[in-house]
Each structure stands twice: as C-alpha cells, then as structure tokens.
PyMOL commands that place a pseudoatom at each C-alpha (Angstrom):
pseudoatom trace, name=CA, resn=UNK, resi=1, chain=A, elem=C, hetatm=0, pos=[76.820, 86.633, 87.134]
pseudoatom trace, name=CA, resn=UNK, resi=2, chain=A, elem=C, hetatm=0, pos=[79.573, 89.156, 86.871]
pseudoatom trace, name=CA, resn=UNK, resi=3, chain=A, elem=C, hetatm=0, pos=[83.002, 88.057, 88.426]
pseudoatom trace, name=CA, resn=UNK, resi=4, chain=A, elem=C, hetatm=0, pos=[85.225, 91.323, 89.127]
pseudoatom trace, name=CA, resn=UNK, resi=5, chain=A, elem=C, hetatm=0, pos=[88.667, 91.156, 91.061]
pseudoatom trace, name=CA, resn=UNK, resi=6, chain=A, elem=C, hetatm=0, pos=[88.804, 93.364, 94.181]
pseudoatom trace, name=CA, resn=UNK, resi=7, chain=A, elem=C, hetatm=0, pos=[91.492, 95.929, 94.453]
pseudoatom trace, name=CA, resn=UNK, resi=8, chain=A, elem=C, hetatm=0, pos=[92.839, 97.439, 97.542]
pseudoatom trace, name=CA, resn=UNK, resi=9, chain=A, elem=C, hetatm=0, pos=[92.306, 101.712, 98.089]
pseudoatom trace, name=CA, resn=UNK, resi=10, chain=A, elem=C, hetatm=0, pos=[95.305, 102.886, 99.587]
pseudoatom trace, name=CA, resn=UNK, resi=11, chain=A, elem=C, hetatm=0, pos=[92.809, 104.203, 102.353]
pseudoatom trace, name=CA, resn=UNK, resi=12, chain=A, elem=C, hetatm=0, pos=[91.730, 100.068, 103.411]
pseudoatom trace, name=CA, resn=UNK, resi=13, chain=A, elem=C, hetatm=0, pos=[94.952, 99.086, 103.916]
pseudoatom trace, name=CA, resn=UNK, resi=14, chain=A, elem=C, hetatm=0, pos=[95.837, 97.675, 107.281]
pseudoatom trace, name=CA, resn=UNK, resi=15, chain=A, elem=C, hetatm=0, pos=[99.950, 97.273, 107.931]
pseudoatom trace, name=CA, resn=UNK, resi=16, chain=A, elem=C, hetatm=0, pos=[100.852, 94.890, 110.701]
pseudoatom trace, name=CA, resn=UNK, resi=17, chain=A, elem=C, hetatm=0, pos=[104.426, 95.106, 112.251]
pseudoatom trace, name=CA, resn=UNK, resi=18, chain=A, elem=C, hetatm=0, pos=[106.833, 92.191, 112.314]
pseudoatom trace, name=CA, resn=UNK, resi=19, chain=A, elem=C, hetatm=0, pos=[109.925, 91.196, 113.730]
pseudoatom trace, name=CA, resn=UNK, resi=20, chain=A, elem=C, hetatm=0, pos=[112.421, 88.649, 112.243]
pseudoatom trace, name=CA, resn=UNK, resi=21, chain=A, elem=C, hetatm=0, pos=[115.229, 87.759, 114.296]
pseudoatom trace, name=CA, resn=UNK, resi=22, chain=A, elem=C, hetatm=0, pos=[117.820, 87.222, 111.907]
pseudoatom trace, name=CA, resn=UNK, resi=23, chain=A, elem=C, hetatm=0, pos=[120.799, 85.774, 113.809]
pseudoatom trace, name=CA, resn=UNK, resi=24, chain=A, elem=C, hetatm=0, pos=[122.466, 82.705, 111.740]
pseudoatom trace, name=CA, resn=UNK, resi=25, chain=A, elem=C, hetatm=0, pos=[120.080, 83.196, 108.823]
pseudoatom trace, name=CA, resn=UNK, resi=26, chain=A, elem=C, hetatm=0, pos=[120.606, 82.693, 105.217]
pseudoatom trace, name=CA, resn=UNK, resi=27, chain=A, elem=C, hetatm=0, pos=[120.616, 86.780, 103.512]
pseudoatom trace, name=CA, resn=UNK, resi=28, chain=A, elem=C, hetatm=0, pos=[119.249, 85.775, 100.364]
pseudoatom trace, name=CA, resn=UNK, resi=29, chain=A, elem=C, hetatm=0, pos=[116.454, 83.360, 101.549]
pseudoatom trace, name=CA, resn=UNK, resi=30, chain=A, elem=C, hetatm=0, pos=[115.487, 86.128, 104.700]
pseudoatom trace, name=CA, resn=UNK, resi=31, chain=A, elem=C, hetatm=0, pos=[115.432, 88.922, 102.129]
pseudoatom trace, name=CA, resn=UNK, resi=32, chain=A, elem=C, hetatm=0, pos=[113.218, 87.351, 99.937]
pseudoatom trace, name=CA, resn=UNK, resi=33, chain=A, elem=C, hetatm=0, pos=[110.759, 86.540, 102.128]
pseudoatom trace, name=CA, resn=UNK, resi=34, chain=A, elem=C, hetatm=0, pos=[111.126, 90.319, 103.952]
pseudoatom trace, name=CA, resn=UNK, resi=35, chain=A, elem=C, hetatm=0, pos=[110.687, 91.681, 100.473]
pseudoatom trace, name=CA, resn=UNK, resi=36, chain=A, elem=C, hetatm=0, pos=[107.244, 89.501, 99.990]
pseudoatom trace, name=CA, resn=UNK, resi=37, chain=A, elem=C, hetatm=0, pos=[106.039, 90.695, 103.323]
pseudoatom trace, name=CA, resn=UNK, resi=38, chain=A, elem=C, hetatm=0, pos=[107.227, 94.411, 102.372]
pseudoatom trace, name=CA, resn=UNK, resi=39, chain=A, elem=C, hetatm=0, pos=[105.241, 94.207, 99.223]
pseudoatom trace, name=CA, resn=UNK, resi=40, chain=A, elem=C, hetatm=0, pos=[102.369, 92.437, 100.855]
pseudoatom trace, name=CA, resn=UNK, resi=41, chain=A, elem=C, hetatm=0, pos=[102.013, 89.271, 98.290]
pseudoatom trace, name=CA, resn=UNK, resi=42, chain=A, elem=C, hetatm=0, pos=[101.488, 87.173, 101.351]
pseudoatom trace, name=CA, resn=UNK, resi=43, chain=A, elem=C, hetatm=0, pos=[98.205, 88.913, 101.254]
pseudoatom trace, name=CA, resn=UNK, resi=44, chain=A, elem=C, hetatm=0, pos=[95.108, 87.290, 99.701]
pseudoatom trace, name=CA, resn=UNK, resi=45, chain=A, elem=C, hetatm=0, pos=[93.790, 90.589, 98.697]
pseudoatom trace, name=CA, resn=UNK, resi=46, chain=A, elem=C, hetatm=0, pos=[97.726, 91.583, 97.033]
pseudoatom trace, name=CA, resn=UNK, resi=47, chain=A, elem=C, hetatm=0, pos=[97.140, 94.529, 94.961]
pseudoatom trace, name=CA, resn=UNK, resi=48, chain=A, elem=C, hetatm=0, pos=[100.787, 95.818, 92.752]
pseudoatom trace, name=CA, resn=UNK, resi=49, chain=A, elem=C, hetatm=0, pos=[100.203, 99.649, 92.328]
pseudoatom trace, name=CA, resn=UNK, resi=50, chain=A, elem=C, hetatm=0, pos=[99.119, 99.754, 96.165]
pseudoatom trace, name=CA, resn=UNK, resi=51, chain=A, elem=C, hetatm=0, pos=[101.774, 99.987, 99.174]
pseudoatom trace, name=CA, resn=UNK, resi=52, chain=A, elem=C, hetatm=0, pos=[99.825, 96.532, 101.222]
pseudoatom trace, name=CA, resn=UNK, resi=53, chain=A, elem=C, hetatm=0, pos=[102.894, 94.750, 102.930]
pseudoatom trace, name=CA, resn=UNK, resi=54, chain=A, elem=C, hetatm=0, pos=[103.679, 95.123, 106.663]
pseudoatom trace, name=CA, resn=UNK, resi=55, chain=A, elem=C, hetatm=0, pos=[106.158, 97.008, 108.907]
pseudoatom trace, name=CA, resn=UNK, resi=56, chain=A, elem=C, hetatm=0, pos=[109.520, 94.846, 108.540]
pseudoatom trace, name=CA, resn=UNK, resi=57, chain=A, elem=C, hetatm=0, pos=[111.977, 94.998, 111.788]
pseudoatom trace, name=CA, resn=UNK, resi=58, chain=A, elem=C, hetatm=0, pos=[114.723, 92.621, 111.808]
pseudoatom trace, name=CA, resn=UNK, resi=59, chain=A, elem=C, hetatm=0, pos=[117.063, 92.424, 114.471]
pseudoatom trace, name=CA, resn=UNK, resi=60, chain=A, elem=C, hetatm=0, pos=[120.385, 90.670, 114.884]
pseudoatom trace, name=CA, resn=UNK, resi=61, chain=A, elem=C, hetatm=0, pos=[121.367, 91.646, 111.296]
pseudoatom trace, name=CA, resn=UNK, resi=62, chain=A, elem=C, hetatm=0, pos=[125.259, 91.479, 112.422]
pseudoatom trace, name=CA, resn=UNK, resi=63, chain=A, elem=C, hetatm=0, pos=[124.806, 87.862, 113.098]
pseudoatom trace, name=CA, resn=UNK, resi=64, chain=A, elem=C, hetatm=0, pos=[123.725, 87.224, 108.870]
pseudoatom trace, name=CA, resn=UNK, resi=65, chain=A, elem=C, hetatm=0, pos=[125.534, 84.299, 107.415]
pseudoatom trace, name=CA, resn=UNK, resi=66, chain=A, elem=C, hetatm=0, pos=[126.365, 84.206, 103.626]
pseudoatom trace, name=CA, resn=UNK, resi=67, chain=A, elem=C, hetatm=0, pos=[126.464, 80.424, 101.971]
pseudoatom trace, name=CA, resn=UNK, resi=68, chain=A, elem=C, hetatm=0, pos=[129.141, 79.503, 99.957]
pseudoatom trace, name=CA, resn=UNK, resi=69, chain=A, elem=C, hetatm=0, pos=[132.408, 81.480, 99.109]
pseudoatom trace, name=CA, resn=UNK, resi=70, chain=A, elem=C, hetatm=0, pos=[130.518, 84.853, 99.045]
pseudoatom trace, name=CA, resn=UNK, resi=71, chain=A, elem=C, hetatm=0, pos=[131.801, 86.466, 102.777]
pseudoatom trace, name=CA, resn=UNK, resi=72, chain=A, elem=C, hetatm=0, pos=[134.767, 86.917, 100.424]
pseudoatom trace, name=CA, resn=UNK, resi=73, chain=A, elem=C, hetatm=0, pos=[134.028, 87.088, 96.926]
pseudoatom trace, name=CA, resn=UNK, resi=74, chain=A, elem=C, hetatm=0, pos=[130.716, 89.123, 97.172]
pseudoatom trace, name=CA, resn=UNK, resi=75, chain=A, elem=C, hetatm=0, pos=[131.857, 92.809, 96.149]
pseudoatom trace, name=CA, resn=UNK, resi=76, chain=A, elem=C, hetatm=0, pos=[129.931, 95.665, 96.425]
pseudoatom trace, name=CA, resn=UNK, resi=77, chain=A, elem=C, hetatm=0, pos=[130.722, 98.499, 93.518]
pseudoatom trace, name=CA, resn=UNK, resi=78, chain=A, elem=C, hetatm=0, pos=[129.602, 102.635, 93.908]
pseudoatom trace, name=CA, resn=UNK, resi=79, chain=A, elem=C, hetatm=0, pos=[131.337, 105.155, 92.241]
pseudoatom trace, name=CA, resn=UNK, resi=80, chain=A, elem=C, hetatm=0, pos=[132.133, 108.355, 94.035]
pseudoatom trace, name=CA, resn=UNK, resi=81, chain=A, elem=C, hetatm=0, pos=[131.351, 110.168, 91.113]
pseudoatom trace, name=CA, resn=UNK, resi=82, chain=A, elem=C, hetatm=0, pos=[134.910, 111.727, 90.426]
pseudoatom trace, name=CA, resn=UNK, resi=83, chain=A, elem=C, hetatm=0, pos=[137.245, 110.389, 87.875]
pseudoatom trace, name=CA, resn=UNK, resi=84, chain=A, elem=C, hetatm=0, pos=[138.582, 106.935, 88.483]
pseudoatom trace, name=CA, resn=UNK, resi=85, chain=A, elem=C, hetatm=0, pos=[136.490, 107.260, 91.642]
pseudoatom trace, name=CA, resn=UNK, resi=86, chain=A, elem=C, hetatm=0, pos=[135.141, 103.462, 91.591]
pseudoatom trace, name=CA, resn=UNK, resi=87, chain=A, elem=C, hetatm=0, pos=[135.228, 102.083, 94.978]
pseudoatom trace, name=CA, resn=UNK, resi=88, chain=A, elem=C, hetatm=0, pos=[134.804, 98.411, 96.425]
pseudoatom trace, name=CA, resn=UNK, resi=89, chain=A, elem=C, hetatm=0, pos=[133.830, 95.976, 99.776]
pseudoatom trace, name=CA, resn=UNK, resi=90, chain=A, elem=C, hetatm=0, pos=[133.450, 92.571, 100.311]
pseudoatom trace, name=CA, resn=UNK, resi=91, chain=A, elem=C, hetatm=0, pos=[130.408, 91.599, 102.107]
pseudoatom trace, name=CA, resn=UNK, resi=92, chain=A, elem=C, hetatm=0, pos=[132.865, 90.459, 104.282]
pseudoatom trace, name=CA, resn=UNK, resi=93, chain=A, elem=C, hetatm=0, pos=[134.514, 93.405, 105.199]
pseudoatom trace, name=CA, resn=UNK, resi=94, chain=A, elem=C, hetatm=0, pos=[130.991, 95.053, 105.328]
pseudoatom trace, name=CA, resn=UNK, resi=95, chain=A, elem=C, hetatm=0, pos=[129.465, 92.277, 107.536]
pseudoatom trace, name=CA, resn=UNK, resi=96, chain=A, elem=C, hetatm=0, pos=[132.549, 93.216, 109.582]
pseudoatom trace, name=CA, resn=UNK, resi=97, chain=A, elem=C, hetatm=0, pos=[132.619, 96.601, 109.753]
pseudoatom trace, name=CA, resn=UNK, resi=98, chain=A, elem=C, hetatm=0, pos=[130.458, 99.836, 111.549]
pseudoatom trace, name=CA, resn=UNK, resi=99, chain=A, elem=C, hetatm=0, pos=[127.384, 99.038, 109.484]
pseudoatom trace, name=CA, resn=UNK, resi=100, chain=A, elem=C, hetatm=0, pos=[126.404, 95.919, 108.918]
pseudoatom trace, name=CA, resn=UNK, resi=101, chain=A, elem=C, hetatm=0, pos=[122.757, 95.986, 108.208]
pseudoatom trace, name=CA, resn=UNK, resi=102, chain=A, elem=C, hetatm=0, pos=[123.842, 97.676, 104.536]
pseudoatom trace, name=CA, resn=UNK, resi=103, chain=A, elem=C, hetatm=0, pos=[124.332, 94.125, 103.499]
pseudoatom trace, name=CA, resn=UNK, resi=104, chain=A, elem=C, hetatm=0, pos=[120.770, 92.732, 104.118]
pseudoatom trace, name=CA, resn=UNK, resi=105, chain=A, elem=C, hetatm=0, pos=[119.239, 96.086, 103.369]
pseudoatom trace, name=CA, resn=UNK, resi=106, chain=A, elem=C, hetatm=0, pos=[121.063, 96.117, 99.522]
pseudoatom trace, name=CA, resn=UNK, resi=107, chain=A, elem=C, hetatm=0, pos=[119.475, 92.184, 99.096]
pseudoatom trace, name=CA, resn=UNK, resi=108, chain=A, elem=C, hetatm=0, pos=[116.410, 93.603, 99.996]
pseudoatom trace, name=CA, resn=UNK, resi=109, chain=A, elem=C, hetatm=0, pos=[116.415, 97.037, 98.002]
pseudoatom trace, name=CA, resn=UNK, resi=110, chain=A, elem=C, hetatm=0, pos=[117.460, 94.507, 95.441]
pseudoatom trace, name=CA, resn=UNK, resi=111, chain=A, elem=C, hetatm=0, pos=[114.853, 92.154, 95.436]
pseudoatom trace, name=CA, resn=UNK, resi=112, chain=A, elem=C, hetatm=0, pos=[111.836, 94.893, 95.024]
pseudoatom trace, name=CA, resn=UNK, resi=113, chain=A, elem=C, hetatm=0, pos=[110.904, 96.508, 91.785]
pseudoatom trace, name=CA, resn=UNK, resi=114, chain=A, elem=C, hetatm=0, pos=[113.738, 98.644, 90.330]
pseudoatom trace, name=CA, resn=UNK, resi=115, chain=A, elem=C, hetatm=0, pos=[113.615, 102.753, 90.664]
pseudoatom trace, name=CA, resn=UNK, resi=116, chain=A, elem=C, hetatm=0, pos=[109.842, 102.591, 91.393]
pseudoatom trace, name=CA, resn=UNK, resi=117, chain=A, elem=C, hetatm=0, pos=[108.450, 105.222, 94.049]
pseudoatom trace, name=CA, resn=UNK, resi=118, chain=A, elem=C, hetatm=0, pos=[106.200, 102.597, 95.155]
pseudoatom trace, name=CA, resn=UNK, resi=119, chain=A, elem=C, hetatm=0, pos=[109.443, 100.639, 95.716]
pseudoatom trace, name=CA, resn=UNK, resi=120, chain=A, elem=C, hetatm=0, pos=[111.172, 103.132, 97.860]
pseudoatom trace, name=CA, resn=UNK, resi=121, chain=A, elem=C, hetatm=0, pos=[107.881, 103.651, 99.210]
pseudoatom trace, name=CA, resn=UNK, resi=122, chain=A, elem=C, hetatm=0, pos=[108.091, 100.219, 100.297]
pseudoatom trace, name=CA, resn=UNK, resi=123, chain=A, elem=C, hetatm=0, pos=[111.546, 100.004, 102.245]
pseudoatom trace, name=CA, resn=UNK, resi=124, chain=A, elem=C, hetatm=0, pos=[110.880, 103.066, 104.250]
pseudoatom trace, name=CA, resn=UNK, resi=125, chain=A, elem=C, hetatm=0, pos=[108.633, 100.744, 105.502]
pseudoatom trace, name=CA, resn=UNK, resi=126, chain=A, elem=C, hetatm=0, pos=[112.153, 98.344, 106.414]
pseudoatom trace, name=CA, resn=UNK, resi=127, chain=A, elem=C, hetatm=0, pos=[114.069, 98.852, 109.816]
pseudoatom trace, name=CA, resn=UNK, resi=128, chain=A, elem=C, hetatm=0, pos=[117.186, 96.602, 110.388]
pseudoatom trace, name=CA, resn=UNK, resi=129, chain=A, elem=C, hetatm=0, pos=[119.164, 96.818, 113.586]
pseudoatom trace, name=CA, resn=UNK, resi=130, chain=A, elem=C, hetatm=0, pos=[122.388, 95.278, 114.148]
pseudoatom trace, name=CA, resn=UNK, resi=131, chain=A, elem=C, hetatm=0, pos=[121.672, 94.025, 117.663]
pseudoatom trace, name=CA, resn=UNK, resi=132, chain=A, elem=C, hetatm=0, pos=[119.152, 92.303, 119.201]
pseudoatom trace, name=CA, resn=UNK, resi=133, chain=A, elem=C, hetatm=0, pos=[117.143, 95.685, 120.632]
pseudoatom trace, name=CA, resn=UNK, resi=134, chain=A, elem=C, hetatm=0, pos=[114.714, 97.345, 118.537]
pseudoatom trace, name=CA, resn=UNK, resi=135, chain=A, elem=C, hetatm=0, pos=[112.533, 100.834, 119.725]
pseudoatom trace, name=CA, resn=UNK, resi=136, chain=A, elem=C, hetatm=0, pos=[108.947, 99.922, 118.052]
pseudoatom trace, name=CA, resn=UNK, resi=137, chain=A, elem=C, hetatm=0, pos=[108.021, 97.509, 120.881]
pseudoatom trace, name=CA, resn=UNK, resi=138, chain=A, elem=C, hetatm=0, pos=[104.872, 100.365, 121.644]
pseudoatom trace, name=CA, resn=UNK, resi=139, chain=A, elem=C, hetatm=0, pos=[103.304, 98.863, 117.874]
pseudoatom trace, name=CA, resn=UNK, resi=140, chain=A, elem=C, hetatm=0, pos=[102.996, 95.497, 119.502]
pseudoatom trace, name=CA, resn=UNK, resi=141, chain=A, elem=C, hetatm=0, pos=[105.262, 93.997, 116.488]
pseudoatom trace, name=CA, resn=UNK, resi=142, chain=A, elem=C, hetatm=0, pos=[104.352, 90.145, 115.948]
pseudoatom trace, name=CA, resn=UNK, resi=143, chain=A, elem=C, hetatm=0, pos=[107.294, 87.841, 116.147]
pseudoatom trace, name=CA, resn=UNK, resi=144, chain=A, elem=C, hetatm=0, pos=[108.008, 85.338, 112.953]
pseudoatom trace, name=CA, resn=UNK, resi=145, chain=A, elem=C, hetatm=0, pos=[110.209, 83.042, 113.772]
pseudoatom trace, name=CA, resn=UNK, resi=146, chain=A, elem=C, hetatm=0, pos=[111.639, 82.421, 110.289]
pseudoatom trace, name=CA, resn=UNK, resi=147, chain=A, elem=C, hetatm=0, pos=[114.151, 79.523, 111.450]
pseudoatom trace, name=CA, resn=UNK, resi=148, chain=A, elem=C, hetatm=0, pos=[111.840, 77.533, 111.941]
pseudoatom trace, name=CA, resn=UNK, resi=149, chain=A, elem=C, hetatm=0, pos=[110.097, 77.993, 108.451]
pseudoatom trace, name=CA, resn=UNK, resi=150, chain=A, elem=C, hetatm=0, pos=[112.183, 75.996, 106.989]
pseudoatom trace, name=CA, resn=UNK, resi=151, chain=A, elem=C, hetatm=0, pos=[115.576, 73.975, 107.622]
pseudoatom trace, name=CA, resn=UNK, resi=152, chain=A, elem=C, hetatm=0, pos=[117.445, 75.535, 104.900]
pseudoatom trace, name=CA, resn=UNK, resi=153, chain=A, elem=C, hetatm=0, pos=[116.690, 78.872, 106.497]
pseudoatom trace, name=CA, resn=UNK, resi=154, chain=A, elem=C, hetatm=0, pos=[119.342, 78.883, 108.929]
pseudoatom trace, name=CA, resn=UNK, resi=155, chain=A, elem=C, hetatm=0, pos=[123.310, 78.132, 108.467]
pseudoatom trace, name=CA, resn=UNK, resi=156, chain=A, elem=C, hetatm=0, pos=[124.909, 77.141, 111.450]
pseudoatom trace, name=CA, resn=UNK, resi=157, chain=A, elem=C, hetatm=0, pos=[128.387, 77.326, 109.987]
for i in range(1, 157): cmd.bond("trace and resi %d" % i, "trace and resi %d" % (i + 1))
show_as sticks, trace
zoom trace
C-alpha cells in the first residue's frame, strides 16, 4: 500500500470570494485569520508553493479598533529615500486620516511570507474598503461573520 500526499496544480484550484465586515474588530486577530484564508490553510487540500486561498473583501475597515495603547503608540516608519528622509504615523493618525485601510492592509502584508512572489501574489488577491459598499457583489461573495467567531474578536471600546 503506497500512501502519497496530494498536491494542488495551480490549474485545480477553485477561489471562493468572501466578505468580512470588519466594523469594531480586533486588526491583529481579523488579519490573521484574512491572511489564513488568503493563503488557503483553511483548506484540507493546503498546498505552500500553490496560490489556494480565497478572494478576501473586507468592508468597514475605517471602523478597526486597536487593543491596548497602540491607536497612539503604534508608529509606522518609511524612508523617502533622501537624506534624513525618515518619516512617521501613528496608527492613529492613519486610522484617522484619507486612507485608512493601509493599517489593516500592512497587518496583513505582514502576516504572509516575507518578499515572496507567491506572497504578493497572494494580496492582490486582498480588497479592503473603508465603508460599508464594496463593487464585487456580481461574484456572489459569501459573508463570514467573524464577530461571531469568537468573543475576543470584537472590541466594543
């Protein structure tokens, strides 16, 4: 009896499309599990070299929370590549400001293999929207209601 492990062809791959509504969740807890269902590991036939996860749309991103002290000590570096050029945000001040999906999309980026072009692969595949209207309703997205997951997803403070 031989026992072999089945791997996925990039060709028998089937992506669903899901919406997450994430008004008053937790950003670290709802970008882990969007980066598991971006990867596909919530799939029984999970394969790592081959793009499997789903079609990610999340909606309500403006309406994040952050636990702890981190609205204000959180701070986001880039350089802008000229001398003494380092620049810096609070998640705060980004959560606040004209985009406010960067902050969940960086946790996300974050949480997927580094500087991989499966991984960037993988969040084209990733559409945030700050309000609660998203265009891909024609894909008949399923809803996940990830509040209801678990308590700890949600902060209501």
């Amino acid at each position: 009896m031989m026992k072999t492990t089945a791997s996925l062809k990039p060709a028998e791959v089937e992506k669903k499309w899901i919406v997450i509504d994430a008004q008053d969740a937790v950003v670290g807890r709802l970008a882990s599990f969007v980066a598991n269902r971006l990867r596909g590991k919530h799939r029984p036939d999970y394969t790592p070299h081959v793009d499997c996860g789903d079609m990610v749309v999340i909606v309500n991103a403006e309406k994040v929370k952050l636990t702890g002290k981190k609205l204000t000590d959180k701070v986001f570096y880039w350089h802008t590549g000229h001398p003494g050029g380092v620049k810096q945000r609070t998640a705060g001040q980004i959560l606040g400001g004209k985009h406010p999906e960067r902050v969940l999309e960086k946790a996300v980026e974050r949480m997927l293999p580094k500087e991989s072009p499966l991984a960037r692969k993988q969040m084209t595949h990733l559409r945030i929207y700050r309000g609660a209207e998203h265009p891909h309703a024609a894909q008949n997205p399923e809803t996940i209601a990830f509040a209801e997951l678990n308590a700890k997803n949600v902060r209501s403070a």
